[in-house]
KOLKE-572281 format. One record per residue (C-alpha): residue number from 0; chain; x, y, z. Coordinates in Angstrom, 1 decimal, always signed. Layout:
! KOLKE-572281
  kolgu  torza    east   north      up
    NUM      A       X       Y       Z
...
END
This chain:
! KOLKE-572281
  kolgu  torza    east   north      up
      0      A    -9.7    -1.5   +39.1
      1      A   -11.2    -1.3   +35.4
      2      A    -8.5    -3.5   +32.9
      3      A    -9.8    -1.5   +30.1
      4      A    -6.4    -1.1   +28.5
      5      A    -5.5    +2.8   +26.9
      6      A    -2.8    +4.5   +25.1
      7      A    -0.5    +5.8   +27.7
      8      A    -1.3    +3.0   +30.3
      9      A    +1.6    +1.3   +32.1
     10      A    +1.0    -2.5   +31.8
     11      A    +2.4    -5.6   +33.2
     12      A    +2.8    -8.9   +31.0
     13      A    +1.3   -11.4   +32.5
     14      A    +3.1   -14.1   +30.8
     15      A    +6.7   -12.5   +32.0
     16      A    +8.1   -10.0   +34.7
     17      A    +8.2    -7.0   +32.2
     18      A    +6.8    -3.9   +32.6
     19      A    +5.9    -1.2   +29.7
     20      A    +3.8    +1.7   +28.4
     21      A    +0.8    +1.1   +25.8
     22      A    +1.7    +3.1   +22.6
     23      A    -0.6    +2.0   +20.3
     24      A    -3.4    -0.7   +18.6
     25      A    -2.0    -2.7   +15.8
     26      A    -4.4    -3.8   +12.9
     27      A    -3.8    -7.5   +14.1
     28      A    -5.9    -6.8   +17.3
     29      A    -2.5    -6.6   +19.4
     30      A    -1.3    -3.7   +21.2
     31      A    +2.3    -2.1   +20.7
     32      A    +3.5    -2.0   +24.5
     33      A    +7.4    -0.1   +25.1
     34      A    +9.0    -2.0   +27.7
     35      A   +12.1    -0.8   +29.6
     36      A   +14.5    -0.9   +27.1
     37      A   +12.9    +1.4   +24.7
     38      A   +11.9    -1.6   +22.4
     39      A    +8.0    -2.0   +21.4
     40      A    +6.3    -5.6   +21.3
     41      A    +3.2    -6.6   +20.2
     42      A    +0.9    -8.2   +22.4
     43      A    -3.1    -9.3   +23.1
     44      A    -4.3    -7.7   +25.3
     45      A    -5.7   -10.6   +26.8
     46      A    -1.6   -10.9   +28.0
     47      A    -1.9    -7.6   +29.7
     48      A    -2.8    -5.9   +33.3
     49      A    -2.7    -2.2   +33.9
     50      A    -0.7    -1.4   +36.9
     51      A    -2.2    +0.4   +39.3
     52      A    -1.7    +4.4   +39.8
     53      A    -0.2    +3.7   +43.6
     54      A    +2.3    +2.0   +41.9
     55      A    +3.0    +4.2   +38.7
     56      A    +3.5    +7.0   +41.5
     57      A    +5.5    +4.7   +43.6
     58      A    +8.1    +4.1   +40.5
     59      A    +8.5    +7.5   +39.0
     60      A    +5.9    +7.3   +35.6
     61      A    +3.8   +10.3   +35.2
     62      A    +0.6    +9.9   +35.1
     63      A    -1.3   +11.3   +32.0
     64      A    -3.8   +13.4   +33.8
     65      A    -5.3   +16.6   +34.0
     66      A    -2.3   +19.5   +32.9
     67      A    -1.3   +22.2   +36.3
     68      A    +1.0   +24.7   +35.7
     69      A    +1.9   +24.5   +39.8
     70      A    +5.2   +22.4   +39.7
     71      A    +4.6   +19.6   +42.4
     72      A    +6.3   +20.0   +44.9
     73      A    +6.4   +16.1   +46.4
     74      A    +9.7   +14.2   +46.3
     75      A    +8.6   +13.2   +42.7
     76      A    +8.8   +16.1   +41.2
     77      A   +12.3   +16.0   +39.4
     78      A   +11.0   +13.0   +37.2
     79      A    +7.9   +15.0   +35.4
     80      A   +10.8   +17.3   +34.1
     81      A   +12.1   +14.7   +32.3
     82      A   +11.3   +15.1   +28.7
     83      A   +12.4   +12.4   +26.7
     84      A   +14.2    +9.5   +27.8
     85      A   +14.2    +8.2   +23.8
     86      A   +16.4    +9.8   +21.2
     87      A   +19.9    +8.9   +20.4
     88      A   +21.2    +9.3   +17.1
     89      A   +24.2    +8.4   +15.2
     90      A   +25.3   +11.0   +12.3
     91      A   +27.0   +11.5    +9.2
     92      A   +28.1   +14.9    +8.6
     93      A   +29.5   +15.2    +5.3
     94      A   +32.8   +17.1    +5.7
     95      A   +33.8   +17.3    +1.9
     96      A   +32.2   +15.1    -1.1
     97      A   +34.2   +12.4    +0.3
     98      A   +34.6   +12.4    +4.3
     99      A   +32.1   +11.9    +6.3
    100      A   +32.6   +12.7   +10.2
    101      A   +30.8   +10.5   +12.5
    102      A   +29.0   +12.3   +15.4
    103      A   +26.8   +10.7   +18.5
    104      A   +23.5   +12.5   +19.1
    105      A   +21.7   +12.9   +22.6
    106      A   +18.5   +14.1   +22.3
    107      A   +17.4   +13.0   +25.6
    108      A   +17.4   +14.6   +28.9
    109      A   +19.7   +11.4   +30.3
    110      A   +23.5   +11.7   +30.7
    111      A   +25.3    +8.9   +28.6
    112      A   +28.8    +6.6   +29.5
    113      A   +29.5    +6.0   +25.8
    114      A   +31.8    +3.5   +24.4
    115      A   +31.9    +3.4   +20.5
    116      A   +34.2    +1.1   +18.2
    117      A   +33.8    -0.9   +15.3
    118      A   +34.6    -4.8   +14.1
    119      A   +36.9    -4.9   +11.3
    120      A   +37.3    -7.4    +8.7
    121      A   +39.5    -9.7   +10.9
    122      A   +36.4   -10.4   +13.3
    123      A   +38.3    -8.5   +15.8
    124      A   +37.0    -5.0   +17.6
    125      A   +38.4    -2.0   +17.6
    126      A   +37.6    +0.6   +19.9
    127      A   +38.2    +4.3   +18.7
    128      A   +36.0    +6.8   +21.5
    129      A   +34.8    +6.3   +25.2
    130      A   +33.4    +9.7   +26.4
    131      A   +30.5   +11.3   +28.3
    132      A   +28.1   +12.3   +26.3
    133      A   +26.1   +15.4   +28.2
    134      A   +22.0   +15.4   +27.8
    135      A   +21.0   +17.6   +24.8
    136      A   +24.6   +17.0   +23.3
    137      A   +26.7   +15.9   +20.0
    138      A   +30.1   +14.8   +20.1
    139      A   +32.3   +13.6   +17.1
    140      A   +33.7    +9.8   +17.8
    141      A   +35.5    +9.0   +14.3
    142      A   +35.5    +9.9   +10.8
    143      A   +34.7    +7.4    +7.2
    144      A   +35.3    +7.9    +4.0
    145      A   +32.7    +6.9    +0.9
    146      A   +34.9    +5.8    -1.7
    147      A   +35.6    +3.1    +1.2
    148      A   +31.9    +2.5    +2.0
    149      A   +32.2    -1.3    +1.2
    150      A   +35.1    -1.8    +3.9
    151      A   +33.3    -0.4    +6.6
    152      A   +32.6    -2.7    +9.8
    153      A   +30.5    -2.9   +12.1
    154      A   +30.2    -0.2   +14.3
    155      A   +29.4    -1.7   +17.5
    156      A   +27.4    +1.7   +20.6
    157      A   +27.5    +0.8   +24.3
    158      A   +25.8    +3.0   +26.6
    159      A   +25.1    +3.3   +30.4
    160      A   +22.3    +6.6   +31.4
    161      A   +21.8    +8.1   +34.2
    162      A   +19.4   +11.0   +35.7
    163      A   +20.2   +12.3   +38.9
    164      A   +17.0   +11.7   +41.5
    165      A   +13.9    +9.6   +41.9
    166      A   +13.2    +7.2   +39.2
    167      A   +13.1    +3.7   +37.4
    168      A   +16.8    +3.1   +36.0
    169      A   +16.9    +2.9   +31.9
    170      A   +18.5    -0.5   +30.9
    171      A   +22.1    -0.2   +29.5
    172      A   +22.3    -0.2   +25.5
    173      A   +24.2    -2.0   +23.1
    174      A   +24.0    -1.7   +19.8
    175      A   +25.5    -3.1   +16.6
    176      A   +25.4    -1.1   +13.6
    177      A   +26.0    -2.5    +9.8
    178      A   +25.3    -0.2    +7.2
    179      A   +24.1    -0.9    +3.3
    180      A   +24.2    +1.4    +0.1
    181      A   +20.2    +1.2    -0.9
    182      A   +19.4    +2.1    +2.6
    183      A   +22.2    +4.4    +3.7
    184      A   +22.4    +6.5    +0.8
    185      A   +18.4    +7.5    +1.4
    186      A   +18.7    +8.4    +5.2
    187      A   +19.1   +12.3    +4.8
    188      A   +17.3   +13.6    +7.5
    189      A   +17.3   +16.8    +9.4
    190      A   +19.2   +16.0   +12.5
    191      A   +18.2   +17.6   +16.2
    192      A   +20.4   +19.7   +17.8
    193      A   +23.1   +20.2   +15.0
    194      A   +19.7   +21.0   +12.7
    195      A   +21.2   +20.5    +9.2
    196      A   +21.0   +17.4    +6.7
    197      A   +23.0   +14.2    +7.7
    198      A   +22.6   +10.6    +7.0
    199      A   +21.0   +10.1   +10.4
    200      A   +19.9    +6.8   +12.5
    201      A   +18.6    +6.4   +15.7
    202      A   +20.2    +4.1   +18.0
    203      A   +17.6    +3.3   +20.7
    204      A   +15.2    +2.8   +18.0
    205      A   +12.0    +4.0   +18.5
    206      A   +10.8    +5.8   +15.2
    207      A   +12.8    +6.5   +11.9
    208      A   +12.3   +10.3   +11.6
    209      A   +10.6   +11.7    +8.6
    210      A   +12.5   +12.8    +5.8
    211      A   +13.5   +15.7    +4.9
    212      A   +15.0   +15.8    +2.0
    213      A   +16.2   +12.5    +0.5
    214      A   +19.4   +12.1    -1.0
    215      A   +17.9   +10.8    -4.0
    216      A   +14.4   +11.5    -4.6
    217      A   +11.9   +10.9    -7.8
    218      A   +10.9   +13.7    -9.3
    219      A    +7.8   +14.5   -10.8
    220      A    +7.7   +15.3   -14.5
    221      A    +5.2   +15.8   -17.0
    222      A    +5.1   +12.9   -19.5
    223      A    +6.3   +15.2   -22.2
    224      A    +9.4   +16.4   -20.6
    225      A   +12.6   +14.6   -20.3
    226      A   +13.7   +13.7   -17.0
    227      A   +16.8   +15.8   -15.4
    228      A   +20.1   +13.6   -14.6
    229      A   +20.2   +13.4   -10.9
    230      A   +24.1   +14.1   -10.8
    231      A   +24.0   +13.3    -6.9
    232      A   +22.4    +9.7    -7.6
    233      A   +24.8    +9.5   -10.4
    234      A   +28.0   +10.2    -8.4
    235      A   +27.1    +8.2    -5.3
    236      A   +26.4    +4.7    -7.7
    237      A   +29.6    +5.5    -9.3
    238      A   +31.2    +5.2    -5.5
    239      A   +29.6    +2.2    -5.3
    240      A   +30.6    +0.4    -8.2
    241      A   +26.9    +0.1    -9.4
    242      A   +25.2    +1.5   -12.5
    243      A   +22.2    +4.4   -11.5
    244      A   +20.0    +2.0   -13.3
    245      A   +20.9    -0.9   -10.5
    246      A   +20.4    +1.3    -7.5
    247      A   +17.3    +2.9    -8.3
    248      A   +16.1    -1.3    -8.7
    249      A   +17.7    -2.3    -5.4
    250      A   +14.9    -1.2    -3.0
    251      A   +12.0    -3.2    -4.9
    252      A   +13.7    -6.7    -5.3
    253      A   +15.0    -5.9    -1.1
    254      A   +11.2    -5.7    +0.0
    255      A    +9.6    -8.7    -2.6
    256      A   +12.1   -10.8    -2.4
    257      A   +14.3   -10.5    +1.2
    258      A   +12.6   -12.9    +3.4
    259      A   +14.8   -15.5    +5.0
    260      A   +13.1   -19.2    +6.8
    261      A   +15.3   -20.7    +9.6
    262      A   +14.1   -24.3   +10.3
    263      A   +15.1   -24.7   +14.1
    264      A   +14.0   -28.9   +14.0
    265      A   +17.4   -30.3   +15.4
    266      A   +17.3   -32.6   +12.7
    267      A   +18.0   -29.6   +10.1
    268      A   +20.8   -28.5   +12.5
    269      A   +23.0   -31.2   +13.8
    270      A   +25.0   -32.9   +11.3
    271      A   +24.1   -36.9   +10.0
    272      A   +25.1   -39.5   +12.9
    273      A   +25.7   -36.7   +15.4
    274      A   +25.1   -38.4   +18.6
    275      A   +24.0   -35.4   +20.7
    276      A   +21.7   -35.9   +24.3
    277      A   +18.8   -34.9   +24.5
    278      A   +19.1   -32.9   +27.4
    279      A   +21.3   -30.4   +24.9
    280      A   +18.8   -30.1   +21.8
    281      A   +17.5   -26.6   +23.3
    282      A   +21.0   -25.1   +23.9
    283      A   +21.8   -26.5   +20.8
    284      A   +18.5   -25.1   +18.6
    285      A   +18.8   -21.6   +20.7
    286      A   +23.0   -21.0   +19.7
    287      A   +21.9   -21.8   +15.8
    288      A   +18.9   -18.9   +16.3
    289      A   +21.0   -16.3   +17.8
    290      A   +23.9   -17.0   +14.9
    291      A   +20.9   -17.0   +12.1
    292      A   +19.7   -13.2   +14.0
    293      A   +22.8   -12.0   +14.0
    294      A   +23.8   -13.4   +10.5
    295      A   +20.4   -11.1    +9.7
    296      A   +21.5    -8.3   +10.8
    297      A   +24.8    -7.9    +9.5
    298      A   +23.3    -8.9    +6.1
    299      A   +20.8    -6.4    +6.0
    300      A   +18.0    -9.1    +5.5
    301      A   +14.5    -7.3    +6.2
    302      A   +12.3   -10.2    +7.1
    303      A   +13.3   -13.7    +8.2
    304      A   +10.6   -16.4   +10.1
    305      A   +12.4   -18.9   +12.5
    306      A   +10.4   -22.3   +12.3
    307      A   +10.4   -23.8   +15.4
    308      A    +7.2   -26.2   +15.7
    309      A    +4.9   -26.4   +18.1
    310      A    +5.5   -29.1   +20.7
    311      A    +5.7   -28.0   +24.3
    312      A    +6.5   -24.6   +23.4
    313      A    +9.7   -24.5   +25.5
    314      A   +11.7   -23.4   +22.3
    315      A    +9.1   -20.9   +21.3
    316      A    +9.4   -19.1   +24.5
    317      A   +13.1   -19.0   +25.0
    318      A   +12.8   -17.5   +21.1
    319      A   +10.1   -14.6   +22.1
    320      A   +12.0   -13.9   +25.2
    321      A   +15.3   -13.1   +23.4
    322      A   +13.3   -11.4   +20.8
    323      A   +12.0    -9.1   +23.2
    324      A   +15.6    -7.7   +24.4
    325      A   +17.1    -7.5   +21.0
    326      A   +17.8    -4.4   +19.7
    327      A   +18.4    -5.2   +16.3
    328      A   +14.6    -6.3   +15.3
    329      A   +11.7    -3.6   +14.6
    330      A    +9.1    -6.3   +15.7
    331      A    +8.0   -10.2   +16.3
    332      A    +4.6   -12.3   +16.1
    333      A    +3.7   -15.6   +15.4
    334      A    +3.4   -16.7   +11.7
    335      A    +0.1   -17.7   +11.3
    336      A    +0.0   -19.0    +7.7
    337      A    -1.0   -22.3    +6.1
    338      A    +2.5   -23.2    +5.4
    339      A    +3.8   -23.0    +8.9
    340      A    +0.4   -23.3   +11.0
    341      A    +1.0   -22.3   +14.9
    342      A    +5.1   -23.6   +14.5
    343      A    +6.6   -20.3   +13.5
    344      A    +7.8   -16.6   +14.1
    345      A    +8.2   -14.1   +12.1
    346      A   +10.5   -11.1   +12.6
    347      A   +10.7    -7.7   +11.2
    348      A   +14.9    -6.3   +11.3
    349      A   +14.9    -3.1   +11.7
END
């Protein structure tokens, strides 16, 4: 069997037990590869093996072969119909200039258990929907209000999907959602199913749809005309207790200047004279990565590096393997630069 590796190929890691499907070649030489959970990670394709067609047929992928228009009629059959197993969307659909109404998107051809609630300022969660959301459905869970933008909390989705016959299972989601004013306020996009304009986000992740028709958008004037008042831009800073002239800056200092480092060395995390084992360094190191991720997240910070040396590579692992389940990051590879050498990663937050 040839290991020449396509787009479209299902490949196994040979360096862990997951499976995925080549999506595309980065610039970096690696190779974007979906596993399981709908999340894309790069890898060499040194690190990969193509599985074999016996064993693509075996589990229910399609193979990307010559089009029929004769349905098969082998006990397969029901999984080419599926469409998309990708595509689930939280909305905001503006109700008035004030409420928004919150609506759950399934664009897939997978039934969804759905839990949705959200952590308030207390820490403490709050459910507010549990419902069955039907493939190639919306359904409203809650409604928000602008003028209390800065009060929302986190909104935490759960799901559990399910397709009735032959198949691989799709990995439960969960999903924590915290939402900023440079980036929410520029999400106007064309949602499927309802098809009009609402601040839309897609949950499992896989693309940001293209945009429509942004909520605030530069327009192009001649050098000799004056440029029109954007009243909507105007309005929606004066929500947020910001000048138009500090929101139309926020985007540029966000992507020069919003890169976080996280040294992982236990001596930068366990306080002077600790007396700690050994044996409990890792656990130790791995608790203060996940709280520095998750403190990431929730503070909107696009791009932090976690600098965990090299040694024997234990650490680095354990780091990459969490990586690769977390649904909050766009995407992970090691930091190769003269300040950090071999000893760090870098992650994109999506």
């Amino acid at each position: 069997m040839s290991n020449t590796i396509n787009i479209g190929d299902r490949v196994r890691l040979l360096h862990d037990d997951a499976e995925g499907i080549v999506r595309k070649f980065l610039k970096d030489g690696t190779v974007e590869v979906e596993i399981e959970d709908g999340f894309g990670i790069p890898v060499l394709p040194m690190d990969l093996v193509k599985v074999s067609t016996q064993e693509t047929d075996y589990f229910g992928t399609p193979k990307p072969q010559k089009k029929t228009n004769k349905p098969s009629k082998t006990k397969n059959s029901s999984i080419s119909k599926i469409i998309s197993e990708s595509g689930f969307y939280i909305a905001f659909d503006p109700i008035n200039d004030q409420l928004l109404s919150v609506k759950l998107i399934n664009n897939t051809d997978l039934d969804m258990l759905i839990t949705f609630g959200e952590f308030q300022d207390s820490g403490r969660h709050y459910g507010l929907a549990g419902t069955l959301l039907k493939q190639r459905s919306v359904e409203k869970v809650h409604e928000v209000s602008l003028a209390k933008f800065e009060k929302w909390g986190a909104f935490l989705v759960q799901a559990l999907f399910f397709k009735r016959g032959y198949g691989q299972p799709k990995k439960p989601l969960a999903r924590k959602l915290k939402f900023n004013a440079s980036g929410f306020f520029k999400s106007k996009h064309t949602a499927p199913i309802l098809e009009r304009e609402v601040y839309l986000y897609q949950i499992d992740g896989q693309h940001v749809p293209p945009p429509s028709k942004p909520i605030i958008e530069e327009k192009k004037v001649s050098k000799n005309k004056p440029q029109k008042l954007d009243t909507t831009q105007l309005r929606e800073s004066m929500l947020m207790g910001k000048s138009s002239e500090k929101q139309t800056t926020a985007p540029i200092s966000k992507d020069a200047h919003n890169i976080r480092e996280v040294d992982l060395h236990i001596e930068n995390i366990l306080p002077p004279n600790h007396i700690t084992p050994k044996e409990e360094y890792l656990n130790k190191q791995l608790d203060f990565f996940e709280k520095e991720l998750e403190k990431a997240n929730m503070q909107s910070i696009s791009e932090i590096v976690f600098i965990h040396g090299v040694g024997n590579g234990i650490l680095r692992n354990e780091i990459h393997k969490h990586l690769g389940k977390s649904t909050v990051i766009e995407y992970f590879k090691d930091a190769r630069k003269e300040k950090f050498g071999y000893g760090a990663t870098y992650v994109k937050m999506k």
